[in-house]
Backbone of each chain as ProteinMPNN parsed JSONL, in Angstrom:
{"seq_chain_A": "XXXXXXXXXXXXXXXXXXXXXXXXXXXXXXXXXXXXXXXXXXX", "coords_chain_A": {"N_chain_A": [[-3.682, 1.179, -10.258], [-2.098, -0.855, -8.09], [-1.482, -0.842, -4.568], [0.538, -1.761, -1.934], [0.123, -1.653, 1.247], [2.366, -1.214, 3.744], [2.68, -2.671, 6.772], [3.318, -2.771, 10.519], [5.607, -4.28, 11.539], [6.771, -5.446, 9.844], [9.265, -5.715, 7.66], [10.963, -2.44, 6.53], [10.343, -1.135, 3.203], [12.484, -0.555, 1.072], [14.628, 2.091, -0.034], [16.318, 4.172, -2.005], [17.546, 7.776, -2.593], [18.311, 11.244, -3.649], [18.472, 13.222, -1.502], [17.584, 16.864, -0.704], [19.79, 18.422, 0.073], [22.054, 17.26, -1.22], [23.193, 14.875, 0.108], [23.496, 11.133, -0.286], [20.684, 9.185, 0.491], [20.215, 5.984, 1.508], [18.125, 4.151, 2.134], [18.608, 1.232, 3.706], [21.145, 1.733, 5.142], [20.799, 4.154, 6.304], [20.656, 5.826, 9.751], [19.084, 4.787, 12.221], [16.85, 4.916, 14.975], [14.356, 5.89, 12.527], [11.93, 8.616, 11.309], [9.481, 8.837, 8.699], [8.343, 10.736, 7.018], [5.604, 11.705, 4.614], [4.469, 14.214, 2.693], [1.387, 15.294, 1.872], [0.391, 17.814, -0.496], [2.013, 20.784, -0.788], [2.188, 23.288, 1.379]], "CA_chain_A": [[-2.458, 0.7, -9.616], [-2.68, -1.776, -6.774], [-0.916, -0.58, -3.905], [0.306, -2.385, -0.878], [0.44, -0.59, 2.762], [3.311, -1.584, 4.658], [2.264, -3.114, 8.12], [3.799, -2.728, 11.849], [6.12, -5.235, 12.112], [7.399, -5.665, 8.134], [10.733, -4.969, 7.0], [10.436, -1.079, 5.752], [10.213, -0.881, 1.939], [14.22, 0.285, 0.854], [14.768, 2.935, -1.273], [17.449, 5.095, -2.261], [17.173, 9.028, -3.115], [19.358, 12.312, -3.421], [18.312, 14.353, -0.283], [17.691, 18.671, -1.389], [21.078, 18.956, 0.389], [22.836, 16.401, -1.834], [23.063, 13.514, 0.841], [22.59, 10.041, -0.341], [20.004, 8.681, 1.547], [19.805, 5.063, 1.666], [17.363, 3.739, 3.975], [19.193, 0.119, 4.419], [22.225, 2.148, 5.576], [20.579, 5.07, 7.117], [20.878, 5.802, 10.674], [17.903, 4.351, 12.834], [15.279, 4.745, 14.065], [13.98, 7.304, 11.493], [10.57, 8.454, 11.419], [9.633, 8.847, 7.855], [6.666, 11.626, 6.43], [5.62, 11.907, 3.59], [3.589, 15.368, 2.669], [0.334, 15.604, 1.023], [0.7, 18.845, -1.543], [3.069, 21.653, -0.194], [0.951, 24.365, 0.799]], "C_chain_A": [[-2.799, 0.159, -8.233], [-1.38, -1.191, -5.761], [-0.835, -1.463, -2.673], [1.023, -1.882, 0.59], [0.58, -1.19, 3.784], [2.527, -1.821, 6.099], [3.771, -2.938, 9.748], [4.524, -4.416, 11.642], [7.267, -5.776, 10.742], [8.733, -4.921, 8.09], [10.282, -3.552, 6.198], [10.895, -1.345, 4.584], [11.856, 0.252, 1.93], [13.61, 1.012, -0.084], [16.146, 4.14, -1.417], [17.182, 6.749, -3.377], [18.255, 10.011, -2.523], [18.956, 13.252, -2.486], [18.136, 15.987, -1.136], [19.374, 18.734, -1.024], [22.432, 18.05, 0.108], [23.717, 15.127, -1.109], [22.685, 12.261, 0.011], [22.121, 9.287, 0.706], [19.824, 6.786, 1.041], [19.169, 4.453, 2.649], [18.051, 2.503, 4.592], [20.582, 0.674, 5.116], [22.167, 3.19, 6.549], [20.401, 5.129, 8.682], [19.334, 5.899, 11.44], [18.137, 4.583, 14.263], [15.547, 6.438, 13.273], [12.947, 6.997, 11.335], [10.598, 9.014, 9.786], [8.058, 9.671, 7.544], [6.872, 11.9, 5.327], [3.974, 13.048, 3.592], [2.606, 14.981, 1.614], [1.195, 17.195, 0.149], [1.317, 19.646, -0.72], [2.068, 22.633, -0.428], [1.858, 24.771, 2.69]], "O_chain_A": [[-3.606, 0.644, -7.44], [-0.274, -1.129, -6.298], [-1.884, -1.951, -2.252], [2.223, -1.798, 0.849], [-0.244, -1.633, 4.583], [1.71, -0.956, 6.415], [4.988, -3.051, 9.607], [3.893, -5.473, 11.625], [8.338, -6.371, 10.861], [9.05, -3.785, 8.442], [9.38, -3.563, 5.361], [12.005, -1.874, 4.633], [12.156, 1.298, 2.505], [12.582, 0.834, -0.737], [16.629, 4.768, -0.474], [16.768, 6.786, -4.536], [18.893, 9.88, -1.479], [19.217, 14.388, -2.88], [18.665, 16.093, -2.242], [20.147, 19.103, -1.908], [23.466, 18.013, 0.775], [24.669, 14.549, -1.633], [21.537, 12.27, -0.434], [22.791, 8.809, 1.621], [19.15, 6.586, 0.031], [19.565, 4.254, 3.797], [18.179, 2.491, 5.816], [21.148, -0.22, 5.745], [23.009, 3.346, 7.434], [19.776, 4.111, 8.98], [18.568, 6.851, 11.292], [19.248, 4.51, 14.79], [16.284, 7.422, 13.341], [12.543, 5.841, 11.204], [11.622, 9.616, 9.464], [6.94, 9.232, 7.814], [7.948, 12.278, 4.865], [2.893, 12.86, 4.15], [2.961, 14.407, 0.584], [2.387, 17.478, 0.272], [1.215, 19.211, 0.426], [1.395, 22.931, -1.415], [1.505, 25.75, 3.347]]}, "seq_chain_B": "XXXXXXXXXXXXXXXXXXXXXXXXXXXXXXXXXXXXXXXXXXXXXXXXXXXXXXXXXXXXXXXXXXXXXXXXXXXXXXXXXXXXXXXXXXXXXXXXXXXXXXXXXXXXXXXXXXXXXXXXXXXXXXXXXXXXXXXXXXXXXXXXXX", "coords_chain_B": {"N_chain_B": [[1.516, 16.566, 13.371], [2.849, 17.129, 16.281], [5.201, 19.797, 15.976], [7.191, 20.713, 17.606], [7.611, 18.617, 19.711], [8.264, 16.345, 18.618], [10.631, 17.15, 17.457], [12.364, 17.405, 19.756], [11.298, 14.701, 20.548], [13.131, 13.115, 18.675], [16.486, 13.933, 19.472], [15.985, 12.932, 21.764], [15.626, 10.119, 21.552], [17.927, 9.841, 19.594], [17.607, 9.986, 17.029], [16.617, 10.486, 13.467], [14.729, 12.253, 10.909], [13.102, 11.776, 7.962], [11.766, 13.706, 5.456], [9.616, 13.476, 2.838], [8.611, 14.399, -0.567], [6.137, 14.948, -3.223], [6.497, 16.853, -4.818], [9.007, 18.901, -7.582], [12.88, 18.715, -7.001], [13.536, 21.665, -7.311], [10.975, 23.065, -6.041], [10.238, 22.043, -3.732], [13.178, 23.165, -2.589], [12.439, 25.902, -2.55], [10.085, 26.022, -1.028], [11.145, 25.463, 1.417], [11.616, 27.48, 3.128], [9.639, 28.772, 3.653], [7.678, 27.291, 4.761], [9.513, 26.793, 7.19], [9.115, 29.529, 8.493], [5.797, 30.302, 7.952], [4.791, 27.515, 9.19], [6.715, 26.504, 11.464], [7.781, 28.193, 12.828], [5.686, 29.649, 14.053], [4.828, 27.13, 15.491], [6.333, 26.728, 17.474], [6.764, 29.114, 18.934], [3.748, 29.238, 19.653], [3.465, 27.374, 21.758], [5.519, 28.755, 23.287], [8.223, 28.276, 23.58], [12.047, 28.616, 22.559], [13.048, 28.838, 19.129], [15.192, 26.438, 18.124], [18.993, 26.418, 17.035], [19.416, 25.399, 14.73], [16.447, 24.295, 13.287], [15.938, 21.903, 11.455], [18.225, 20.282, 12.302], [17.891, 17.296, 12.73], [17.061, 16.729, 10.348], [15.678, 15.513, 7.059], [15.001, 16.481, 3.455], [13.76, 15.409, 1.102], [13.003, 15.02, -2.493], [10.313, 13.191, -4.403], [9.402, 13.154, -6.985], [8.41, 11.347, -9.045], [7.237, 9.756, -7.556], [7.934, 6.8, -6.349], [9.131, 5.8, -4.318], [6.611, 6.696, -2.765], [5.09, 5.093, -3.373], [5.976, 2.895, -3.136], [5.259, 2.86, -0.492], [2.819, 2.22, -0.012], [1.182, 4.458, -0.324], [-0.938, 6.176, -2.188], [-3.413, 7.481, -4.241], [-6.094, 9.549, -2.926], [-9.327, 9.347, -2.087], [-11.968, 11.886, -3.796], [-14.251, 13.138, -2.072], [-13.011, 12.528, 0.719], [-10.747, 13.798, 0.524], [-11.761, 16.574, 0.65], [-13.677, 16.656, 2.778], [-15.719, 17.556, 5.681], [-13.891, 17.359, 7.516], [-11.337, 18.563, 7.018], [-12.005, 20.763, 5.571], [-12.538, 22.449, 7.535], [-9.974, 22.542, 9.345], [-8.877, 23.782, 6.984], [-10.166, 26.462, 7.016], [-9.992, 27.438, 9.819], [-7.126, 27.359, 9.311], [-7.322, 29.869, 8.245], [-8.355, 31.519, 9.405], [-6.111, 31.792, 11.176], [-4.401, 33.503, 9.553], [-2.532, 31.614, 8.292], [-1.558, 30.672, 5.349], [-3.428, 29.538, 2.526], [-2.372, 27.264, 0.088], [-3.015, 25.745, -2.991], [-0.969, 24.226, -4.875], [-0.257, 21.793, -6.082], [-0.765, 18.287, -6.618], [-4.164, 17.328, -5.029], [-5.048, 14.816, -3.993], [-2.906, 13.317, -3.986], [-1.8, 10.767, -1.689], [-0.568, 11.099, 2.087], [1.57, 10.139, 4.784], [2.616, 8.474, 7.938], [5.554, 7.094, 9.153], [7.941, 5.288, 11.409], [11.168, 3.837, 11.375], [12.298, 1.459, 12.564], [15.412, 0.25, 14.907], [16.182, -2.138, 13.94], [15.326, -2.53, 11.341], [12.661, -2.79, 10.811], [9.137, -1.454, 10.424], [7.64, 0.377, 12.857], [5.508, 1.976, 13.156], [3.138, 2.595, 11.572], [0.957, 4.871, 9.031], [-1.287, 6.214, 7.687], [-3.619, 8.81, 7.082], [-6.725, 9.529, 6.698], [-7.578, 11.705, 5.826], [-5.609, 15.328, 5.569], [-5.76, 16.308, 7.895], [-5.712, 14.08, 9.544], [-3.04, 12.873, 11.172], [-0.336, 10.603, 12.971], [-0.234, 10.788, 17.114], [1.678, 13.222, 18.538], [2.164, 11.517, 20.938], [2.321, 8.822, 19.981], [4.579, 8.564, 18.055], [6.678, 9.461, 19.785], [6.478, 6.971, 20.775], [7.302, 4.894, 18.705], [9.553, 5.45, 18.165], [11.242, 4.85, 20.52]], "CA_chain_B": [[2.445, 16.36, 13.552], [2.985, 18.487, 16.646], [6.892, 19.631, 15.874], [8.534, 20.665, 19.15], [7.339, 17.943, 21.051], [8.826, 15.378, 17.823], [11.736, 17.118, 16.89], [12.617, 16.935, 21.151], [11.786, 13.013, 20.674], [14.573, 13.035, 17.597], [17.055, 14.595, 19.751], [16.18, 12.082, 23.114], [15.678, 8.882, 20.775], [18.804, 9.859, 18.493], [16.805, 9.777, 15.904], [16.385, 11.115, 12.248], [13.475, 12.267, 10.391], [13.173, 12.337, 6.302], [10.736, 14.338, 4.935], [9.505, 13.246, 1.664], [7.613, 15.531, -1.016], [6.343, 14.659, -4.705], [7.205, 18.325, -5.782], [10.077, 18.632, -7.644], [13.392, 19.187, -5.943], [12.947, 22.906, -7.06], [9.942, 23.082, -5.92], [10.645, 21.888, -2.543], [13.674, 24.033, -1.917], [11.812, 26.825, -2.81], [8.897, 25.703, -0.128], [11.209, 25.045, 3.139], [11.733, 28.839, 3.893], [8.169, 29.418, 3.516], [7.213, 26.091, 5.739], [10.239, 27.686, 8.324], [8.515, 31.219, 8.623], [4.706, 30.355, 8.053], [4.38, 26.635, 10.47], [8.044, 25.812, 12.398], [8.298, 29.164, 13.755], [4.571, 29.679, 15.097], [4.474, 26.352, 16.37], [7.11, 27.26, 18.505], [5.791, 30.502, 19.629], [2.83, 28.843, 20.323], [4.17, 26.822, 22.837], [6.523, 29.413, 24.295], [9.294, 27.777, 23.102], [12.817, 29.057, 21.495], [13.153, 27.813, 17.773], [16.53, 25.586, 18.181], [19.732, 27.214, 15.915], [19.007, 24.559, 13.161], [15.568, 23.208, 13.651], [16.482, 20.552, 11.061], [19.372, 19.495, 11.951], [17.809, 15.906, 12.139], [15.911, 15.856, 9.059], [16.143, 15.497, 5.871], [13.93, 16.756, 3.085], [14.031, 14.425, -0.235], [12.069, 15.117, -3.404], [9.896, 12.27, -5.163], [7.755, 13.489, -8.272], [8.227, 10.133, -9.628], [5.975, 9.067, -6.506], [7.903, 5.212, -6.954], [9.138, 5.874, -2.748], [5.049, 7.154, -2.032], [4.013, 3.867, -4.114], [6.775, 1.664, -2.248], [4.782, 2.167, 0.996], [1.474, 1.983, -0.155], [0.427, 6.302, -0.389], [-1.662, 5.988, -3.533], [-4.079, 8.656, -4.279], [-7.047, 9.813, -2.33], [-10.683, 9.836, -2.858], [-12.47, 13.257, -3.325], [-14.377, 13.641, -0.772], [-11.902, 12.358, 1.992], [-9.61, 15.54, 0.668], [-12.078, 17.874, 0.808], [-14.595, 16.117, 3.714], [-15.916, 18.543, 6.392], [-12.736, 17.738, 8.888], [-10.148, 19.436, 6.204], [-12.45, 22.204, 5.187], [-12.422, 23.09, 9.389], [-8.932, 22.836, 9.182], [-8.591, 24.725, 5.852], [-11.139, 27.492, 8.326], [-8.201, 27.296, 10.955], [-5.74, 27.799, 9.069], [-7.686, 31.488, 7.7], [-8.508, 32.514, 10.703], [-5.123, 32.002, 11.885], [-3.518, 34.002, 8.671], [-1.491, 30.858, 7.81], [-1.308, 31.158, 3.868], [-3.079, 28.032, 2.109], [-1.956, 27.003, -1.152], [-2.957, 24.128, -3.308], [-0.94, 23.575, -6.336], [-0.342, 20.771, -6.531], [-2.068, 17.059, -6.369], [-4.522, 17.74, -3.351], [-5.559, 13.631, -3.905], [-1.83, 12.325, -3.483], [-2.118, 10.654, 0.193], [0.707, 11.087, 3.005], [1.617, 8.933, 5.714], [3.821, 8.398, 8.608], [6.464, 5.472, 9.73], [8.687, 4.892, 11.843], [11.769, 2.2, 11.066], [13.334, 1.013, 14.629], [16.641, 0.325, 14.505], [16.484, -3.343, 12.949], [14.699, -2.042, 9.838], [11.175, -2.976, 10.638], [8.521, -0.727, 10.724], [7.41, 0.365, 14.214], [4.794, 2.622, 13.267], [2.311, 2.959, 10.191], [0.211, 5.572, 9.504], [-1.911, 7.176, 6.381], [-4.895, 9.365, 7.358], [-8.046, 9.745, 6.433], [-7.302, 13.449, 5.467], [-4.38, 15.703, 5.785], [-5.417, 16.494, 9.21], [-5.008, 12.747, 10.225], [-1.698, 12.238, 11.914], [-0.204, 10.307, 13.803], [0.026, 12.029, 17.8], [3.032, 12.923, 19.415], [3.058, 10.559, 21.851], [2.523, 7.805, 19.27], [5.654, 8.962, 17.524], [7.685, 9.171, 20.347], [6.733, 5.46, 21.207], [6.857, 4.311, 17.986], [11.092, 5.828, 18.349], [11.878, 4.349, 21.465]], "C_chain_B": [[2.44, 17.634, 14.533], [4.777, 18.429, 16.927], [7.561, 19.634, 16.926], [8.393, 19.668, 19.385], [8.081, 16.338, 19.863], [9.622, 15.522, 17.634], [12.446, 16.886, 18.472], [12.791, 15.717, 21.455], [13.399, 12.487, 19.812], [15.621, 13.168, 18.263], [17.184, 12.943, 21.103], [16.545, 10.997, 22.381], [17.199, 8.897, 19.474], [18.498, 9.238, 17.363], [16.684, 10.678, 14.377], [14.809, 11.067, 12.146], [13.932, 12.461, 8.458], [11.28, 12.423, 6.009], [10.484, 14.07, 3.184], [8.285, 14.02, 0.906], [7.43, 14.915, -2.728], [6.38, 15.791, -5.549], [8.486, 17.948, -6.33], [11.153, 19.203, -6.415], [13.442, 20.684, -5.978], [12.211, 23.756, -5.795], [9.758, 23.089, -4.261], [11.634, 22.623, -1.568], [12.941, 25.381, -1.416], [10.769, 27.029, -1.319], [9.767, 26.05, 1.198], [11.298, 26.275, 3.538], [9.846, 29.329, 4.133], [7.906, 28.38, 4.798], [8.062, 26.672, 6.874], [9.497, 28.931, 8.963], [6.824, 31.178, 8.733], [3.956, 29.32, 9.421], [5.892, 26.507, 11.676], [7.868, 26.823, 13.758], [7.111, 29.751, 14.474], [4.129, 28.656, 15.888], [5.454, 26.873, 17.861], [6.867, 27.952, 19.536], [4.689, 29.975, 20.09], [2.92, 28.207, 21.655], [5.613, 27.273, 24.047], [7.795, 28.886, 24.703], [10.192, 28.325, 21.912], [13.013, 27.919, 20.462], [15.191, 27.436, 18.072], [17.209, 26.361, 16.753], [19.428, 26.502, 14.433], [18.033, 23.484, 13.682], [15.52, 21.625, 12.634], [17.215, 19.822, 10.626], [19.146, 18.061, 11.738], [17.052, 15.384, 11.119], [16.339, 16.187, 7.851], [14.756, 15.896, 4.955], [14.21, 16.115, 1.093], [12.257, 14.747, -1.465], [11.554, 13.867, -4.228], [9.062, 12.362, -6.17], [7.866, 12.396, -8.974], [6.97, 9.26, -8.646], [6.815, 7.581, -6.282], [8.372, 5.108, -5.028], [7.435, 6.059, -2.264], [4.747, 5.563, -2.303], [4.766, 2.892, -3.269], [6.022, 1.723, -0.971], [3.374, 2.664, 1.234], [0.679, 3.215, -0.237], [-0.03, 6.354, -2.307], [-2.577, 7.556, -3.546], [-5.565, 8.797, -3.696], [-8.257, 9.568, -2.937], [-11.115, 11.256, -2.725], [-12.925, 14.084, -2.525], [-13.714, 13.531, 0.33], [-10.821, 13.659, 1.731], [-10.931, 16.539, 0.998], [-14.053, 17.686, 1.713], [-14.664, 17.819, 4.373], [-14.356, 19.016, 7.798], [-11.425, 18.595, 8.234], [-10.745, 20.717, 5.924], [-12.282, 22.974, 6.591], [-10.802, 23.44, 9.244], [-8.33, 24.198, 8.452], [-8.598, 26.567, 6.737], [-9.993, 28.209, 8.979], [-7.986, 28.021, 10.609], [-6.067, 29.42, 8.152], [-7.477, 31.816, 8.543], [-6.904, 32.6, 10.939], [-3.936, 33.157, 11.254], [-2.546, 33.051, 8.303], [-2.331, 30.629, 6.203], [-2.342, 29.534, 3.483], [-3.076, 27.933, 0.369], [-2.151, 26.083, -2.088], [-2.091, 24.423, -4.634], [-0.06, 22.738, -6.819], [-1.057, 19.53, -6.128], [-2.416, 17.14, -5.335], [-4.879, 16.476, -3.218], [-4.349, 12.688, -3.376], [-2.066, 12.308, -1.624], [-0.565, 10.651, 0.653], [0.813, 10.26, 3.535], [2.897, 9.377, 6.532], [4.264, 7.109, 8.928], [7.202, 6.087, 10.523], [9.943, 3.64, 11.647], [12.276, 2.161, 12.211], [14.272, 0.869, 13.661], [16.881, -1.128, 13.971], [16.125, -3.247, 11.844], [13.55, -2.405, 9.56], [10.659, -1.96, 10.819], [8.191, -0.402, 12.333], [5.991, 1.416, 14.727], [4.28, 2.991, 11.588], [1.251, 3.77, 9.808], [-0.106, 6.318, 8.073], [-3.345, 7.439, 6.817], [-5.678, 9.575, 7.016], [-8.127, 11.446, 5.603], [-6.013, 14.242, 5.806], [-4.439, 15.939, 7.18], [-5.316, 15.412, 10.289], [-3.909, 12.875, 10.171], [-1.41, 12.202, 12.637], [-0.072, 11.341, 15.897], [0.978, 11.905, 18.292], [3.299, 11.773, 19.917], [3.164, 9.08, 20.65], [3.896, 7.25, 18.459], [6.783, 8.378, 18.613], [7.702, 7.438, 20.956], [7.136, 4.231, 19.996], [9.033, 4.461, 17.822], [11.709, 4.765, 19.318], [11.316, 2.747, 21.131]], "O_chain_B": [[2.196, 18.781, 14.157], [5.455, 17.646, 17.593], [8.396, 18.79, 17.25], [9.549, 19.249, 19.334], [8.35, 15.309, 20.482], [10.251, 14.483, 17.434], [13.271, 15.976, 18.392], [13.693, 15.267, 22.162], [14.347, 11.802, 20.195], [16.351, 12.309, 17.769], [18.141, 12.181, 21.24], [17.744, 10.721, 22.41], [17.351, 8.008, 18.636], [18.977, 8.231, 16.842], [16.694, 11.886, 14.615], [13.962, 10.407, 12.748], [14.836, 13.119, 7.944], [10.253, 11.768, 6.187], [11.287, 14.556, 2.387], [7.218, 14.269, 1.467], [8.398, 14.508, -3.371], [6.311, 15.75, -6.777], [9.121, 16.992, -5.885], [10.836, 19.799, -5.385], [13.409, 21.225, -4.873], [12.597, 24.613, -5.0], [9.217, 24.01, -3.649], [11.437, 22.808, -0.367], [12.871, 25.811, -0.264], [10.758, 28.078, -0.675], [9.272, 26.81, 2.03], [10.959, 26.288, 4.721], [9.259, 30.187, 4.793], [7.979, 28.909, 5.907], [7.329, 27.158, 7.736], [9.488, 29.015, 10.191], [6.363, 31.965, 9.559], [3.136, 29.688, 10.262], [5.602, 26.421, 12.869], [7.825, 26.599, 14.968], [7.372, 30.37, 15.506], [3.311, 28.832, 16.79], [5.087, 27.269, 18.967], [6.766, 27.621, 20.717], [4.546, 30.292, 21.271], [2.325, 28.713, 22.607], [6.265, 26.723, 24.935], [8.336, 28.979, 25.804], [9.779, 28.53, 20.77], [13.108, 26.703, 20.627], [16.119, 28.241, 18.156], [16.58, 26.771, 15.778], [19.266, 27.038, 13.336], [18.277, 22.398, 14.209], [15.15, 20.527, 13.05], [17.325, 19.11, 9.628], [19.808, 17.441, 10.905], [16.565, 14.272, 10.915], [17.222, 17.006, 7.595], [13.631, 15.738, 5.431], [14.856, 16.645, 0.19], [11.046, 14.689, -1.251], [12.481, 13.375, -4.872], [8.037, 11.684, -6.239], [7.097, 12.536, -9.925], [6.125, 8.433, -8.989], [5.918, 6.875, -5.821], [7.796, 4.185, -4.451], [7.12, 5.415, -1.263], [4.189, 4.888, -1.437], [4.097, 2.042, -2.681], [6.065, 0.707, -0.276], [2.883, 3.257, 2.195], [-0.544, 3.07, -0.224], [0.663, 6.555, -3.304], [-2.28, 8.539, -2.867], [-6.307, 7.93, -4.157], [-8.356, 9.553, -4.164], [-10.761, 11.892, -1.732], [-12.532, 15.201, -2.19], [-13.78, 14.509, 1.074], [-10.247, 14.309, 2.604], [-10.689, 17.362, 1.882], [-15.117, 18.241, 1.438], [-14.104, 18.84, 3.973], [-13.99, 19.986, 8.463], [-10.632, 19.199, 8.957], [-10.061, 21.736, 6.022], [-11.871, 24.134, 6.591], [-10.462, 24.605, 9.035], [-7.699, 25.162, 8.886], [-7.726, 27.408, 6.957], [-9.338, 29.214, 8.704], [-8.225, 29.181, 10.947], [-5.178, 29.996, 7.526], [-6.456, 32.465, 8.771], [-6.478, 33.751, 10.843], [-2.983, 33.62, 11.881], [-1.507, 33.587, 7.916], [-3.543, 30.455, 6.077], [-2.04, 28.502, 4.081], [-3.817, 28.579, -0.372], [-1.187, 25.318, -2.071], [-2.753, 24.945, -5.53], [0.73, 22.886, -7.751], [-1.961, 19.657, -5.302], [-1.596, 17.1, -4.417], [-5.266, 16.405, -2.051], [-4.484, 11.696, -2.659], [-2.318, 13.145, -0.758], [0.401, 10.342, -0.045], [0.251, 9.261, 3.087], [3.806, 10.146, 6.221], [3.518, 6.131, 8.986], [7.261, 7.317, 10.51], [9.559, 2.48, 11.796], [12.713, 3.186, 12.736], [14.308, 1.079, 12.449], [18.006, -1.256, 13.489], [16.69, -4.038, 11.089], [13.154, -2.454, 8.395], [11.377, -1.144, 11.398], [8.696, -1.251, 13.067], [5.539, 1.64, 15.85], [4.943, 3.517, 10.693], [0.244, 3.337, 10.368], [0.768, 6.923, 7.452], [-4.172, 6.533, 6.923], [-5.318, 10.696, 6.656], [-8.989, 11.906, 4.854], [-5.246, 13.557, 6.483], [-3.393, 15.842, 7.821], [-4.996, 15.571, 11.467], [-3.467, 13.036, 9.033], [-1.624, 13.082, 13.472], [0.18, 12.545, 15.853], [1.425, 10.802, 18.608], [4.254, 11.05, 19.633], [4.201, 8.416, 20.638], [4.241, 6.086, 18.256], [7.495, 7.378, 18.516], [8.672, 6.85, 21.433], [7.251, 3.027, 20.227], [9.674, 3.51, 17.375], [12.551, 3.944, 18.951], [11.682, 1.805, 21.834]]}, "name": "protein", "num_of_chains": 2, "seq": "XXXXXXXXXXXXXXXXXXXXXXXXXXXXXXXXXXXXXXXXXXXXXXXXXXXXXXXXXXXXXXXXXXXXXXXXXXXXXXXXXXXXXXXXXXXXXXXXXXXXXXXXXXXXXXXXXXXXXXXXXXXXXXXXXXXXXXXXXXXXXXXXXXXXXXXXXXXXXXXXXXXXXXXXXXXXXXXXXXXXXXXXXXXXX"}
């Protein structure tokens, strides 16, 4: 799978997902800025 | 990620954070009391700092075991040795000595990353590390907010 890693300056990659605490999160709607992490394995 | 000194930028920068995980959402609930009690609440202490009544009130914590959000911003899967190089095994070390718990089970190859979106919806900050103990530093964060 070819992947392509978003750059400084690019429109952020949208996406839409149900939050744990049953929020919909839309990022084109979501309240900015927002810093965004994403975890390696949960440990 | 050092937390006080980011979740403090969140707070100045009126800012959010979402936390994204490819556990399920199970899986993840299950985790944040453990992640609360094992890292939130000794970083804190470390720094001689009270833990705030709801340390995340500005974040959010979203489950992806489909990965198709990791793959939207380019977090593909690791090579072998970059997970388990000499700067993660130190870490790993650390985190004995220190009695913080470590756990693998699940994919130790899926890669992380950090962003930032400013408030027009560009990026403002991009960031996938070399290992889990690459990330971004505070101050990068907080400039990457403002």
């Amino acid at each position: 799978m070819r992947l392509t890693f978003p750059r400084v300056g690019e429109p952020a990659p949208d996406f839409a997902l149900i939050a744990i605490d049953g929020a919909h999160v839309h990022l084109a709607d979501y309240p900015k800025p927002v810093a965004l992490v994403f975890l390696r394995h949960l440990g | 990620m050092r937390l006080p000194t980011v979740m403090n930028a969140l707070t100045a920068y009126d800012a959010q954070l979402l936390v994204f995980s490819f556990a399920t959402e199970e899986r993840l609930r299950q985790w944040l009391p453990f992640f609360h009690r094992q890292f939130l609440e000794p970083a804190y202490a470390e720094r001689g700092l009270a833990l705030p009544p709801d340390p995340f009130e500005r974040m959010r914590f979203l489950a992806d075991p489909s990965r198709a959000v990791y793959h939207a911003y380019g977090l593909g899967r690791n090579a072998v040795w970059r997970v388990y190089g000499p700067r993660i095994l130190w870490q790993y070390a650390r985190w004995g000595v220190q009695g913080k718990p470590i756990q693998i089970n699940d994919d130790a190859l899926q890669r992380g990353g950090d962003f930032v979106v400013g408030r027009d919806g560009r990026l403002t900050l991009t960031h996938t590390g070399r290992d889990q103990s690459d990330r971004p530093s505070p101050q990068q964060i907080i400039e990457a907010l403002g």
